[in-house]
Structures are given as C-alpha cells and as structure tokens.
DSSP file (Angstrom, degrees, kcal/mol; ACC not computed):
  #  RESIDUE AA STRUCTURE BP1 BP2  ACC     N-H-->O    O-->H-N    N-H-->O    O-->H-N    TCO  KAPPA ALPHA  PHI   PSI    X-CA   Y-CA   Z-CA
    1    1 A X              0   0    0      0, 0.0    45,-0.0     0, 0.0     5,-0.0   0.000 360.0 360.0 360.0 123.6    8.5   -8.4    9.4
    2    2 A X     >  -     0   0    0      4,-0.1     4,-2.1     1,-0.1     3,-0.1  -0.482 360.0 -92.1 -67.2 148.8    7.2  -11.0   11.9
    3    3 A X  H  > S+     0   0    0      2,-0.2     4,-3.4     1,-0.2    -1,-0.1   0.714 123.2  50.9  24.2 -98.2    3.4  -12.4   11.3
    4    4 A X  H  > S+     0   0    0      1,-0.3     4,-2.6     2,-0.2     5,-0.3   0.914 111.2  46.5 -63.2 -44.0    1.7  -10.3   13.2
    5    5 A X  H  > S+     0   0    0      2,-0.2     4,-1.7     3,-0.2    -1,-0.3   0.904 118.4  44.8 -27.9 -60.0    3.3   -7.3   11.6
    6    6 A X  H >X S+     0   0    0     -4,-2.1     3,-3.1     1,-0.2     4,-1.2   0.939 111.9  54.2 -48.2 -77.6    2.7   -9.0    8.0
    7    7 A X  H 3X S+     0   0    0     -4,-3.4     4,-1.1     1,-0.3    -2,-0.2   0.783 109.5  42.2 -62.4 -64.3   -0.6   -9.8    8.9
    8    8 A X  H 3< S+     0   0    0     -4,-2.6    -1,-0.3     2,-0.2    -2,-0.2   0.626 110.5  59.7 -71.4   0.9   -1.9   -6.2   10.0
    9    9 A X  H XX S+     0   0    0     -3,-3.1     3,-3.8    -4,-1.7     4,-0.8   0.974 106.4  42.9 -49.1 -77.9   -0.2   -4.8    7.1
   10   10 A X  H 3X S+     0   0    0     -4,-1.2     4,-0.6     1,-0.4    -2,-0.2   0.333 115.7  58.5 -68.7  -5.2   -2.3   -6.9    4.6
   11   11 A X  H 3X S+     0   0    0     -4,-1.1     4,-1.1    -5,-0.2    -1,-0.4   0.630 111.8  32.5 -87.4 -35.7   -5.0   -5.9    7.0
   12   12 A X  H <> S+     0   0    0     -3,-3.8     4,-5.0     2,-0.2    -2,-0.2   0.869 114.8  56.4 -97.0 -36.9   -4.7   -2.3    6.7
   13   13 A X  H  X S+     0   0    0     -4,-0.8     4,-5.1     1,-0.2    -3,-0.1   0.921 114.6  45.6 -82.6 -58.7   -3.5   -2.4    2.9
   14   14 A X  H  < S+     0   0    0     -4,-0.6    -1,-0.2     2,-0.2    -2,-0.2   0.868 117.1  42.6 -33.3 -60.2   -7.3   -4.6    2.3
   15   15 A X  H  < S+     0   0    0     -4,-1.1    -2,-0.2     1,-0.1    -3,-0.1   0.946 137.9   6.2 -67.8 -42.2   -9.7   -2.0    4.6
   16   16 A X  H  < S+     0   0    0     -4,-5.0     2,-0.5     2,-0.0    15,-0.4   0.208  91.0 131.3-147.9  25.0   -8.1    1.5    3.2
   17   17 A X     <  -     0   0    0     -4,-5.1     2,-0.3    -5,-0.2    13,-0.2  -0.777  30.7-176.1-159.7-154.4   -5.7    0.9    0.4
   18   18 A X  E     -A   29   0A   0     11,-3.9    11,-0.9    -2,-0.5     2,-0.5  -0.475   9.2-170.5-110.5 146.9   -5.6    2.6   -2.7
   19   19 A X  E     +A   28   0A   0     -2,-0.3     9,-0.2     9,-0.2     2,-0.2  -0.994  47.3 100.3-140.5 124.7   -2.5    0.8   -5.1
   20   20 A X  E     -A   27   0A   0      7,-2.2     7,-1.4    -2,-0.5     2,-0.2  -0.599  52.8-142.4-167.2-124.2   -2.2    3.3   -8.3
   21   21 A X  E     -A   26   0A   0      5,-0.4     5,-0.2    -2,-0.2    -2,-0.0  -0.786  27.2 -86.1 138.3 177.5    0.2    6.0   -9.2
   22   22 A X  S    S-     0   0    0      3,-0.9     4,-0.1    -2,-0.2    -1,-0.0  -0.169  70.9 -94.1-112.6  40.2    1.1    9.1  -10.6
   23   23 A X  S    S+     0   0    0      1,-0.2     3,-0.1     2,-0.2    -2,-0.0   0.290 118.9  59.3  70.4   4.6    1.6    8.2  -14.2
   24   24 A X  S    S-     0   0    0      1,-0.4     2,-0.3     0, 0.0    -1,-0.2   0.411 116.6  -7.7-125.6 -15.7    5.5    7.7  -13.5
   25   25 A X  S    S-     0   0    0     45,-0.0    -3,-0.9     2,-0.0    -1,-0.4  -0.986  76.9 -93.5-164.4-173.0    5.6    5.4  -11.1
   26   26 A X  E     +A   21   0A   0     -2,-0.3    44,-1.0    -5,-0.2    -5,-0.4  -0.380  39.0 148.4 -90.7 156.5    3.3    3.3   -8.7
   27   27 A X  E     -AB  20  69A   0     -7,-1.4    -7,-2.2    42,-0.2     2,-0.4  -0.955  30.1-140.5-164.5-173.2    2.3    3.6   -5.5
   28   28 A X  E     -AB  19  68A   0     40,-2.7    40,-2.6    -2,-0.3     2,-0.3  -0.999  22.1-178.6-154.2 154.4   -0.4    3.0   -2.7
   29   29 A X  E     -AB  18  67A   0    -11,-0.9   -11,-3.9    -2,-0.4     2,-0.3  -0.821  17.8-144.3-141.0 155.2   -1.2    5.3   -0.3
   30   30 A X  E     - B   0  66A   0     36,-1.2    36,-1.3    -2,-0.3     2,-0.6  -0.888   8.4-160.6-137.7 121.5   -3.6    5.3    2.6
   31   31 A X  E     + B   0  65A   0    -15,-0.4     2,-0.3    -2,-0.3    34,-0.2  -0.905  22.6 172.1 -87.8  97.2   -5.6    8.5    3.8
   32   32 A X  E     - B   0  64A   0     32,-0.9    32,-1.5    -2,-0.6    -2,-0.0  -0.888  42.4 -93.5 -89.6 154.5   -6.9    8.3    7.2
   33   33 A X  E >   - B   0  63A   0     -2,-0.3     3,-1.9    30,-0.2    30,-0.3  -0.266  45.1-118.3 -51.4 139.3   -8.5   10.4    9.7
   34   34 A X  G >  S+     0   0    0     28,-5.6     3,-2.8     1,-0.2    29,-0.1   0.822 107.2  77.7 -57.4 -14.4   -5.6   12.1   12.1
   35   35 A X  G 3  S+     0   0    0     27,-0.3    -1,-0.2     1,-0.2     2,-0.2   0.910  89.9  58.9 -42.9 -41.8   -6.7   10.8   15.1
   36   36 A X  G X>  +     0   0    0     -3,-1.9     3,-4.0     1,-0.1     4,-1.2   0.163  67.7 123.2 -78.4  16.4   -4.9    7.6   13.6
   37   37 A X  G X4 S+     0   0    0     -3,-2.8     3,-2.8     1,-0.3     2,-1.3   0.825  70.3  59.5 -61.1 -98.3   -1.3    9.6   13.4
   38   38 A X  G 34 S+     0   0    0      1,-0.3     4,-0.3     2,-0.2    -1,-0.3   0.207 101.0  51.3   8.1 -33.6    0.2    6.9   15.6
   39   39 A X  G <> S+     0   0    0     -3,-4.0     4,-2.4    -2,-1.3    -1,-0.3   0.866 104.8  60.7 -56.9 -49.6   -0.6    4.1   13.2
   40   40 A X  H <X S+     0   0    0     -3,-2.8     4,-1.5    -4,-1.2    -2,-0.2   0.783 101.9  47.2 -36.6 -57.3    1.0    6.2   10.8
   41   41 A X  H  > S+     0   0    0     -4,-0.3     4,-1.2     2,-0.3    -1,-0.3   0.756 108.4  61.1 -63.7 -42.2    4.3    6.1   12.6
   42   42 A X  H >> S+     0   0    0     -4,-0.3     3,-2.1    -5,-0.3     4,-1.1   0.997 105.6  47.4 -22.8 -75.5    3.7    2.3   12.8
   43   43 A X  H >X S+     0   0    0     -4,-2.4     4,-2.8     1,-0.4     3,-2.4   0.939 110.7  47.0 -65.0 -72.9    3.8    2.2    9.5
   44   44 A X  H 3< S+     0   0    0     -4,-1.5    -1,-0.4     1,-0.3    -2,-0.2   0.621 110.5  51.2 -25.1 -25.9    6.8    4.2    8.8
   45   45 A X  H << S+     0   0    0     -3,-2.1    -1,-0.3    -4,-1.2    -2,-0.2   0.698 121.1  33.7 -96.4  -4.9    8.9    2.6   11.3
   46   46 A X  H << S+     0   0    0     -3,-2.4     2,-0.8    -4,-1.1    -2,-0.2   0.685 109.5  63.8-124.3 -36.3    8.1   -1.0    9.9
   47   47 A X  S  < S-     0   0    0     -4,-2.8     3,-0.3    -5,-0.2    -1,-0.2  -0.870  87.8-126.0-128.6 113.4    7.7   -0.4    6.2
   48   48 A X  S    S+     0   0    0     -2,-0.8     2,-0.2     1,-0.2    28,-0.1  -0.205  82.0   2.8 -19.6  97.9   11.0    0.8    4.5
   49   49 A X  S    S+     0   0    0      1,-0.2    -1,-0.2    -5,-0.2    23,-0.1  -0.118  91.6 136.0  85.6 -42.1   11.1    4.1    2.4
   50   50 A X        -     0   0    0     -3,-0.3     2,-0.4    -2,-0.2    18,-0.2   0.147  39.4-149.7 -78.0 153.3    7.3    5.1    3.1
   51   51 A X  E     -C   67   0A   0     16,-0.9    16,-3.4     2,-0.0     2,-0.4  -0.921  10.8-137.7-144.3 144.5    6.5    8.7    3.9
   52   52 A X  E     -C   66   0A   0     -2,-0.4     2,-0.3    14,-0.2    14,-0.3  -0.969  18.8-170.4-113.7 123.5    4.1   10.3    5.8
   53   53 A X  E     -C   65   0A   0     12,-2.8    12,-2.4    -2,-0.4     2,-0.4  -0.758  37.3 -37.4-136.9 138.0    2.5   13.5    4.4
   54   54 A X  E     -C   64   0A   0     -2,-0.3     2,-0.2     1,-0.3    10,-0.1  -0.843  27.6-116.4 109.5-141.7    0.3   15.7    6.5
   55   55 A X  E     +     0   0A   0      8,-0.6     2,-0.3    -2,-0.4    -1,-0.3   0.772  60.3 178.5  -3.5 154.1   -2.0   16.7    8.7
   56   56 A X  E     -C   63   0A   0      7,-2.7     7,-1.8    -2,-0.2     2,-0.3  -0.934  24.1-142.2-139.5 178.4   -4.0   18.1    6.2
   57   57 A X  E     +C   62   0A   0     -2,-0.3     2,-0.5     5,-0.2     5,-0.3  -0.888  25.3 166.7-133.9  87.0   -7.3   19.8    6.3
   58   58 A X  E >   -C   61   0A   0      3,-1.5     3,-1.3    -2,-0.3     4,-0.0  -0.892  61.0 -33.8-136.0  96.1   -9.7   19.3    3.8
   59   59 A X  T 3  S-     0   0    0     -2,-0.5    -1,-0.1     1,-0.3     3,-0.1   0.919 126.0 -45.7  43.5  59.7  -13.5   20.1    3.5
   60   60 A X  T 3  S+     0   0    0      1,-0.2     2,-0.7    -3,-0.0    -1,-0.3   0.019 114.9 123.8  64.0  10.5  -13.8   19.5    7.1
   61   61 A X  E <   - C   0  58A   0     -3,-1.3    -3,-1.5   -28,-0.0     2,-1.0  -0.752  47.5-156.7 -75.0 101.9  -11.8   16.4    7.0
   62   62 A X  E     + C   0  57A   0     -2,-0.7   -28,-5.6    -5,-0.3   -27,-0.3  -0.719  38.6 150.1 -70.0  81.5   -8.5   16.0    9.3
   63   63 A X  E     -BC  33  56A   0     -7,-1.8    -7,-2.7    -2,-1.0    -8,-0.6  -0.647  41.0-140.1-121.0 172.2   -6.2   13.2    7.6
   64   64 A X  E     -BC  32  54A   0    -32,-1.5     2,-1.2    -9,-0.2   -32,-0.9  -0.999  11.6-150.1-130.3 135.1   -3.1   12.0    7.0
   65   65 A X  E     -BC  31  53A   0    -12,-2.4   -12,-2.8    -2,-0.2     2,-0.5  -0.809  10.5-167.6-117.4 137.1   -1.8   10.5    3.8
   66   66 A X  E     -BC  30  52A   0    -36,-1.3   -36,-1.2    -2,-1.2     2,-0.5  -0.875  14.4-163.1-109.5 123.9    1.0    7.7    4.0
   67   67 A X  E     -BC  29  51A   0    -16,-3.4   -16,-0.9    -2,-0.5     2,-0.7  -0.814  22.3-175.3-110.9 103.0    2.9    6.7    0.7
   68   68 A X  E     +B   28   0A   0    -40,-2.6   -40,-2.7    -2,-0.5     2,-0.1  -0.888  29.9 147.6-113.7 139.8    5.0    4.1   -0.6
   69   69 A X  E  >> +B   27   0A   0     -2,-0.7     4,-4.8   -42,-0.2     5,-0.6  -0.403  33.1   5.0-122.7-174.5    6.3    4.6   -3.9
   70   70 A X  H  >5S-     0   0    0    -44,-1.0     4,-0.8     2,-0.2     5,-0.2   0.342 119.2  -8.3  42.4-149.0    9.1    4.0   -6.4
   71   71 A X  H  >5S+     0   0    0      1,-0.2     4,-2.5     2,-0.2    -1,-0.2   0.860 132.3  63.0 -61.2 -34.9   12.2    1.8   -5.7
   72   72 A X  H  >5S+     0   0    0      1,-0.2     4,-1.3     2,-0.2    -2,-0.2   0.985 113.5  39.0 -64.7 -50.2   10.9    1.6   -1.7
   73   73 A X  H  <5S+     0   0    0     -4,-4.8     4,-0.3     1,-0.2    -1,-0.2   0.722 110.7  54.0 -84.5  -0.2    7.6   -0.3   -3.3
   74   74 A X  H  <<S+     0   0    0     -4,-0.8     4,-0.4    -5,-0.6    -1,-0.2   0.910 107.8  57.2 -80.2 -49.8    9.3   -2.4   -6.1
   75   75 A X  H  < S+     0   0    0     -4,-2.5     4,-0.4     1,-0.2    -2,-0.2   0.804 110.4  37.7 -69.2 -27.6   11.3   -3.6   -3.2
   76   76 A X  S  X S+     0   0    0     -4,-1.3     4,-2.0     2,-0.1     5,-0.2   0.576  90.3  92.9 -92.2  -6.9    8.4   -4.9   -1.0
   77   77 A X  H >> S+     0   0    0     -4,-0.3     4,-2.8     1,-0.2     3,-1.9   0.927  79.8  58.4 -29.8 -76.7    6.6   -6.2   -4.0
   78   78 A X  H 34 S+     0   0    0     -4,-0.4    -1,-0.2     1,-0.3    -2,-0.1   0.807 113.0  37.9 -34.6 -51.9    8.4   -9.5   -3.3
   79   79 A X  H 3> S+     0   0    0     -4,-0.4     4,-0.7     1,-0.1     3,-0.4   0.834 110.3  56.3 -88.3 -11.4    6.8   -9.8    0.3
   80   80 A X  H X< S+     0   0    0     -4,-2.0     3,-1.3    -3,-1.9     2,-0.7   0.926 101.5  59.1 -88.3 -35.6    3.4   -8.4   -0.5
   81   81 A X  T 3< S+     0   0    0     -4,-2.8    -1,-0.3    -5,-0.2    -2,-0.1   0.223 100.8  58.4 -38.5  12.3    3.1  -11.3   -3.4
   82   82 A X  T 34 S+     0   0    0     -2,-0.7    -1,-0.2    -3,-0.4    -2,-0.2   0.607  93.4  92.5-128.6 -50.4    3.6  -13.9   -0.2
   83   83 A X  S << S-     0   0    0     -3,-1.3     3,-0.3    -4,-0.7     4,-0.1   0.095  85.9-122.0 -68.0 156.0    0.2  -12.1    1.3
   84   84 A X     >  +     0   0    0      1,-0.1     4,-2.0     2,-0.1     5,-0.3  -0.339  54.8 147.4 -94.6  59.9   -3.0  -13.7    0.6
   85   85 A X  H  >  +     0   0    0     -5,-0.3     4,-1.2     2,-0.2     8,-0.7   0.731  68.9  46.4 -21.5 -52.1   -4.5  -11.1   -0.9
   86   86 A X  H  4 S+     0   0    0     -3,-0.3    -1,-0.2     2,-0.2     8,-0.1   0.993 109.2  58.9 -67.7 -47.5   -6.7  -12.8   -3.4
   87   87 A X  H  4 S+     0   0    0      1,-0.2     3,-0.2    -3,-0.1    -2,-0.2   0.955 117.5  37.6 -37.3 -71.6   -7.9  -15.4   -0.5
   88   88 A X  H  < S-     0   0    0     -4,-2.0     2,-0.3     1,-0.2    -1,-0.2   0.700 133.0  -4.7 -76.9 -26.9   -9.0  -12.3    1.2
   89   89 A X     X  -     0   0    0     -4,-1.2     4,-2.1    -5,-0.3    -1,-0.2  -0.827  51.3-166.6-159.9 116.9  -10.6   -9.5   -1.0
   90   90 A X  H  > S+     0   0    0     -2,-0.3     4,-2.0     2,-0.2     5,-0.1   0.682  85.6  57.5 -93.4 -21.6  -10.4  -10.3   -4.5
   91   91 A X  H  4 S+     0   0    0      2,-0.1    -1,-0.2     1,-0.1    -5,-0.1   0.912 107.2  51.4 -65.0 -36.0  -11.3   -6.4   -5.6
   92   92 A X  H >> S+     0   0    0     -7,-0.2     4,-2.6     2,-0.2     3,-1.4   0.979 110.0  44.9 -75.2 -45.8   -8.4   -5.5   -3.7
   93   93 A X  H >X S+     0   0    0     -4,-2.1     4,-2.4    -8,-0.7     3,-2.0   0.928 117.3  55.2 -16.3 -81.3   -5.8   -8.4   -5.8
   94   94 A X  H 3< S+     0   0    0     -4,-2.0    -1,-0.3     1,-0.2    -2,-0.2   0.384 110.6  35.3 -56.9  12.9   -7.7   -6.9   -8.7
   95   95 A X  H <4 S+     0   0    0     -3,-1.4     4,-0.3    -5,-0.1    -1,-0.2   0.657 121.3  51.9-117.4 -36.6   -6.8   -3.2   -8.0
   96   96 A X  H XX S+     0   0    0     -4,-2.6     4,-2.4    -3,-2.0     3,-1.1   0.995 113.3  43.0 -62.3 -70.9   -3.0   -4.5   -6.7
   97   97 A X  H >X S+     0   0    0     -4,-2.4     4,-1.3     1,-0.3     3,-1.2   0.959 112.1  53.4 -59.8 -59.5   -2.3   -6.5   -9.7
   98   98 A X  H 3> S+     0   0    0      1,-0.3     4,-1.7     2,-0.2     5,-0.4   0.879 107.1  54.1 -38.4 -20.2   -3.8   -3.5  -12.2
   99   99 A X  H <> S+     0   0    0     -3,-1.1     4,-1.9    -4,-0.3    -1,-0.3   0.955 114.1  45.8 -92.5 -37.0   -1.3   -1.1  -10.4
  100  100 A X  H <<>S+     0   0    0     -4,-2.4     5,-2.0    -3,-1.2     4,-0.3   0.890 118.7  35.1 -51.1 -53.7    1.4   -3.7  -11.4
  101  101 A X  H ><5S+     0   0    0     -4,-1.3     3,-1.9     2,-0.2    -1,-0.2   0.941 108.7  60.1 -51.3 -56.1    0.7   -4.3  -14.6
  102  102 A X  H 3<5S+     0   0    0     -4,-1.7    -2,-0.2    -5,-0.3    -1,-0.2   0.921 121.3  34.0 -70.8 -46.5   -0.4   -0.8  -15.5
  103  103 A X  T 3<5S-     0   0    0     -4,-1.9    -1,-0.3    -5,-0.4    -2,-0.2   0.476 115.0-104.6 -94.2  12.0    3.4    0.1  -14.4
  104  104 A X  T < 5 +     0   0    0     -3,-1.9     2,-0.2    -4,-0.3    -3,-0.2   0.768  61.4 157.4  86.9   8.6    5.4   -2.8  -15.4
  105  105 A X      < -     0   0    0     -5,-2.0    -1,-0.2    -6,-0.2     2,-0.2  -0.450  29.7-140.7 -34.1 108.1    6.0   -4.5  -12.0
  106  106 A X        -     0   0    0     -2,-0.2     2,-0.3    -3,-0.1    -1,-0.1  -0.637  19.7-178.4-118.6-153.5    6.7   -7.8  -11.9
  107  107 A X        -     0   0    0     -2,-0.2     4,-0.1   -30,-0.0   -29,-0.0  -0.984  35.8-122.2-167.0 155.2    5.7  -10.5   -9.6
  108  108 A X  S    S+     0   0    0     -2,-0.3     2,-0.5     2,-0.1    -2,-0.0  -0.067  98.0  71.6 -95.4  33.4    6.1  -14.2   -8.9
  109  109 A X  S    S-     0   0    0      0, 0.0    -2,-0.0     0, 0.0   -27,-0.0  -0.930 108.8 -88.3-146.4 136.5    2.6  -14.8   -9.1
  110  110 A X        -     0   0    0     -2,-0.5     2,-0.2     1,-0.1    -2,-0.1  -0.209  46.5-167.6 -56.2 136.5    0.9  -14.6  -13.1
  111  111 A X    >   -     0   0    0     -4,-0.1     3,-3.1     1,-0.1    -1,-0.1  -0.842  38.7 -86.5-124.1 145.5    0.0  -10.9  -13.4
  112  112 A X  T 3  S+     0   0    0      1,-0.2    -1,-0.1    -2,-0.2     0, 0.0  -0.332 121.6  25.8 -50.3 149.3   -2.4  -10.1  -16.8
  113  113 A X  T 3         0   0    0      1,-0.1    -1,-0.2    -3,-0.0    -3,-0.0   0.261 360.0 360.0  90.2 -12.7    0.2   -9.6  -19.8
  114  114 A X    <         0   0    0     -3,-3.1    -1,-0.1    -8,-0.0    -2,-0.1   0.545 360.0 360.0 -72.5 360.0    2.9  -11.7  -18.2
C-alpha cells in the first residue's frame, strides 16, 4: 500500500472502527451507511482477505458491514503496528491493542502481557 492508501486506511479504521472478535478469533469490522458501498469496494480491492457483508436493513438503518478477520488480519497486523495509531487516537490504540491481547496477537510494539 502506498501512503495515501495507508494513511486513509488508518483514517477510516480511527473514525469507524470497531477491533474485537467473535470469541475465536479477532477481527474489526466497520458498519457504514450504504450510500458509502463504493468505499467498501475500496476497501476490498486494497485490503487482502476482507469481506463485504450486506446491504442490510435494520431498524431503519441501510448499512454495510466490512470484515477482516482470521489469518487475512494476523497478516496485516505487521503493517497496521507501522500506523500511528497511538499519536492519533489513543482510545482507538487502547481498543486495537485489547483486541490483540485478548486473542493472542502479537506485535512489534509492547502489547499488555508481552
């Protein structure tokens, strides 16, 4: 990924997303309105393994939910540790590194428990 790519990744990942899992393995997802389907497809052509799940329709809500998971987010681990993440929104670090820990991730930058 060039820069700008990087750089509106770590942009998107900061405004709307959510770094967890489903209690077997990690992932972070972002839910947007559909109007934004076209990012979506961004995101999918740029980011490796990640899956796009929708339209869906939900208490009057029109989204889309984008995933990366598994072995596809273990593998970009290595370049989202390179982001400044911490610099920029330190709630979001602290929710990224919990999703690490809490599954056993590791990282070139000290994670709690390392």
């Amino acid at each position: 990924m060039d820069d700008f790519k990087l750089g509106f990744l770590l942009g998107l990942l900061v405004g709307e997303g959510h770094f967890g899992g489903d209690g077997r393995q990690p992932q972070i997802t972002l839910r947007m309105h559909a109007r934004h389907h076209r990012l979506f497809e961004w995101l999918t052509q740029n980011v490796p393994g990640s899956r796009l799940y929708g339209p869906y329709t939900h208490g009057g809500r029109n989204y889309y939910q984008w995933m990366l998971r598994g072995e596809s987010l273990k593998k970009i681990l290595p370049l989202l540790d390179t982001l400044p993440i911490a610099e920029i929104s330190p709630v979001t670090y602290a929710r990224y590194e919990k999703m690490k820990v809490e599954y056993g991730l590791s990282s070139d930058r000290k994670t709690k428990g390392s």
